[in-house]
N, C-alpha and C positions, 0 to 999 in steps of 0.2 A: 504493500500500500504506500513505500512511502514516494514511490514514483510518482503516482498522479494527485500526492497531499503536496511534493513538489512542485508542480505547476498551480495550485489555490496558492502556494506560498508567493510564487510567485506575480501572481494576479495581485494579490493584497500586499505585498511589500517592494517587490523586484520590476514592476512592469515598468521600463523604462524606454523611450527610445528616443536617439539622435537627440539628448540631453534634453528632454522632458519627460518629465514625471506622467504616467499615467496609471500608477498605483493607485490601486481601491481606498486603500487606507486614507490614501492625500486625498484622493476626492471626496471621502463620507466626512473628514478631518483634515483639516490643509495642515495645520499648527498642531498637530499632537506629536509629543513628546512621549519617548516611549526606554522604558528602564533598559540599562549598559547593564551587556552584564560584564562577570568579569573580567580584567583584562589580562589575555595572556603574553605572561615574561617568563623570561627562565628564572628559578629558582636557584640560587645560588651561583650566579656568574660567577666564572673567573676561579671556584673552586674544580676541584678534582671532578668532580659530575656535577653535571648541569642540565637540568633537567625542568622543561615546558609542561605545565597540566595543560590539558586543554578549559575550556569555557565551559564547559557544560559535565555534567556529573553523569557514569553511567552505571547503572545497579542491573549483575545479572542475577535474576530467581534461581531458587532451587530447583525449579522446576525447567528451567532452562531458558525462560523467557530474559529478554535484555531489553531495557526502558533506558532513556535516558534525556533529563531536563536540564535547558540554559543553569548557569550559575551565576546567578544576579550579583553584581558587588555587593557587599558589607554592607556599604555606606551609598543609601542607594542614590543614583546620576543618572538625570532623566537627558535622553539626545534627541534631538531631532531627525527626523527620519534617513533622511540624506546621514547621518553620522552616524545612526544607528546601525542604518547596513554597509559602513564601512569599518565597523567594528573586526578588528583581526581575527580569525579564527585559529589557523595553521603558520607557522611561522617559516617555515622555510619549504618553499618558497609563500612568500606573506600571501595569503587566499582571507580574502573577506566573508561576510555573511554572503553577502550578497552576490560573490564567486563562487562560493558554494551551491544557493540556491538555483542559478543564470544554470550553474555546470550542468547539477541534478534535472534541472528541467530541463534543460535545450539538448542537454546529448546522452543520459543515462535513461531517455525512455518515460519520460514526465511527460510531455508534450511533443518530442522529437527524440529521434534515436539515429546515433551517428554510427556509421560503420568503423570511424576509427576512436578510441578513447582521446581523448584529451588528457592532455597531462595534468589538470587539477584534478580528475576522476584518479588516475591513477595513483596518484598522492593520495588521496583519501581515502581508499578502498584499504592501504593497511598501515593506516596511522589511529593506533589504539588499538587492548588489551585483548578485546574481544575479539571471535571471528566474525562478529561485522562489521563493515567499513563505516568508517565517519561519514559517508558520503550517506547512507544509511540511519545512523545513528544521530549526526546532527538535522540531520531533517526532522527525525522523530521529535525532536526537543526544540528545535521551531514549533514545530503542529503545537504541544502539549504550553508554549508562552503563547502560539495565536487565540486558545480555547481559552485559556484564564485572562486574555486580553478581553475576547469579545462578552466572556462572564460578568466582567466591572462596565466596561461599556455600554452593553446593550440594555442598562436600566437605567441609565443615566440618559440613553438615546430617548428612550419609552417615554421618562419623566417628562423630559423636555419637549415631547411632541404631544403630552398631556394639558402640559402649560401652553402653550404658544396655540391649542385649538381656540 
């Protein structure tokens, strides 16, 4: 599933072209501001290991099942959207949100399927513990910030179209 929750991803955060915005998100919301999560650095530079977490947490079940949700900073940093999907994901070579998601849907089968991979696909497929790929993994944990986004939202939308009749 997370192929075709990549292209809704992309509809609502990524749709861009020839440097205009035509994300769902900016049109239901031009000015929303929406939670950074954390940002990834290496831990412990310049020591003997050094070692990047990724942004996002992933927990596998006992039962074999693998989940995994954005990791909001601490100290929460609301960005604007344009910042938000330019938040770093993968650090070498540096892949955005918004690399990620463009990749997942335009060539892993979201909306389009390339015959040849691209090299952020392949970077992602085995960067992390588990045997699924981040390319996999971080979409999931898109979907599961898009659902507790539209949770706070969408009663605030209701209110507001209670008031204003």
């Amino acid at each position: 599933m997370y192929k075709p929750i990549s292209s809704q991803l992309r509809i609502l955060f990524c749709d861009t072209q020839r440097k205009k915005d035509h994300s769902l998100i900016n049109r239901i919301h031009s000015n929303i501001k929406l939670l950074a999560f954390r940002e990834l650095k290496f831990e412990n530079p310049g020591g003997p290991i050094s070692v990047a977490t990724a942004p996002y947490v992933i927990t596998q079940h006992a039962n074999g099942l693998v989940d995994a949700k954005l990791d909001i900073a601490s100290q929460y940093k609301y960005l604007s959207l344009s910042d938000w999907r330019n938040q770093i994901v993968e650090l070498h070579p540096a892949l955005t949100l918004n690399d990620i998601i463009r990749s997942v849907a335009d060539q892993d089968g979201g909306a389009h399927l390339d015959d040849n991979e691209c090299a952020n696909l392949t970077i992602m497929r085995g960067h992390n513990p588990t045997k699924i790929g981040s390319n996999v993994l971080f979409i999931i944990a898109l979907a599961h910030y898009a659902i507790d986004l539209a949770n706070q939202l969408v009663p605030v939308w209701i209110k507001n179209e209670k008031i204003s009749v």
